[in-house]
C-alpha positions, 0 to 999 in steps of 0.5 A: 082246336077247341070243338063244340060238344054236347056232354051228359052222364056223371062218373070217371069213365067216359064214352066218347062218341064221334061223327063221320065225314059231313056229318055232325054230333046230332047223328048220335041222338038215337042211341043216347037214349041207350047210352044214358040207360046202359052206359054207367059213367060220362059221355061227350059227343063233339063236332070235329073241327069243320063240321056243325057247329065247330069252326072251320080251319085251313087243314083236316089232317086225321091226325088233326082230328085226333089232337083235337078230340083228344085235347077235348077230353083231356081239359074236360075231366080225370077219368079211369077209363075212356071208351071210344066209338067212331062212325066211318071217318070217325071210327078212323079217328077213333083209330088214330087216338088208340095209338095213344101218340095223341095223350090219351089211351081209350080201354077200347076203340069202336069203328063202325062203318069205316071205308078201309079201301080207296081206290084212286077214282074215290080219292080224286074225287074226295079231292074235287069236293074239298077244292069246291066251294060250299053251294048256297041254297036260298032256302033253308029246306033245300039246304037240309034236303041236300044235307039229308042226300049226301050224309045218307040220312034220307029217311032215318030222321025227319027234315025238320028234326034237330039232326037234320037242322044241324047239318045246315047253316044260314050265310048273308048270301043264303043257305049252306051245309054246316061241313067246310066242304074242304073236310073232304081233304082227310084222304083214307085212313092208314089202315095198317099202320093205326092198327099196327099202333093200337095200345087197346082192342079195336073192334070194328063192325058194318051195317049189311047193307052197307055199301062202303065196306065189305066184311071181308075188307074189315076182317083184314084188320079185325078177325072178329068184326061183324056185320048188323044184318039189314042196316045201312052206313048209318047203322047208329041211326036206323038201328041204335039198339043193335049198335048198342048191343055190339058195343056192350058185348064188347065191353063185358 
């Protein structure tokens, strides 16, 4: 599937920058000021397939996800080095592409924030939201106040900046967010088995504040994962600096 993106940077190394679940590629837009100051190649941030401006389909298999970004990079250039950075279900796509089954081998992995425990109450529950119909608001404020609940953004971006605009679309019959509804069929990761397959590093880190996955947790499949103290799940977003920090440390 082809993805809407957003592109920048010049040069054969790439960053590739992906969303989590509901969200879209704007969530990104803090750190970019990092990432053009610091980051010496290409960039490209897309929406995955459900999700802002991309079109919605009938599946959204990780491994699905994973084709497509793939299938993104691979038509947008050569490149001698390719780095990978996943926010929560991104970091898990992020994981999946590091296997290299999908045509690509990134130089690192970066996930951020990635629930790596499901419990079956969380996993029936992702099941009811993605059988249940996109809700309509008759405003759009409402809609984007709604967007701004569910992705945990409440706070960390204005409601009428552009990440919040792009979490929303307009339907003859009213207002809606942007993600099918039906992406909440992703299920969890395979944990184990991605990192099992891993042809590059992967290093993996949490806000610590964050109360979707404990340290701990994350340490089970990476030693040197870390936590950024006093940060939330959208660490990117309320402190991209120190994301940025993480990510370069890595890289050098």
């Amino acid at each position: 599937m082809k993805l809407d993106h957003d592109r920048g940077g010049s040069g054969t190394r790439l960053l590739v920058l992906l969303h989590g679940l509901g969200a879209t590629r704007d969530v990104w837009a803090p750190m970019l000021a990092h990432v053009e100051k610091h980051w010496s190649g290409s960039w490209i941030a897309p929406d995955l397939r459900g999700h802002g401006r991309s079109a919605h389909t009938q599946s959204y298999a990780l491994g699905q996800h994973a084709a497509d970004v793939a299938e993104l990079v691979l038509g947008a250039d050569s490149w001698s080095e390719i780095v990978l950075v996943g926010h929560s279900m991104g970091g898990a796509v992020a994981l999946a592409l590091a296997s290299g089954w999908f045509g690509i081998v990134p130089a690192r992995a970066f996930g951020l924030g990635i629930k790596v425990e499901w419990t079956a109450e969380a996993l029936t529950q992702l099941a009811k939201l993605a059988a249940t119909p996109a809700r309509l608001f008759e405003t759009k404020e409402l809609a984007v106040d709604r967007y701004l609940k569910v992705s945990g953004l409440i706070g960390l971006v204005a409601n009428d900046s552009a990440a919040a605009n792009a979490g929303v679309a307009r339907t003859e019959k009213g207002w809606r967010l942007a993600a099918d509804p039906a992406t909440s069929s992703v299920g969890s990761p395979p944990m184990h088995a991605m990192m099992a397959a891993a042809q590059s590093p992967v290093h993996l880190a949490r806000g610590g504040d964050d109360a979707i996955v404990t340290l701990d947790q994350l340490r089970a499949f990476d030693p040197d994962a870390i936590e950024l103290p006093g940060l939330g799940h959208n660490a990117m977003v309320q402190d991209p600096e120190a994301v940025w920090r993480w990510i370069a440390e890595r890289l050098a």
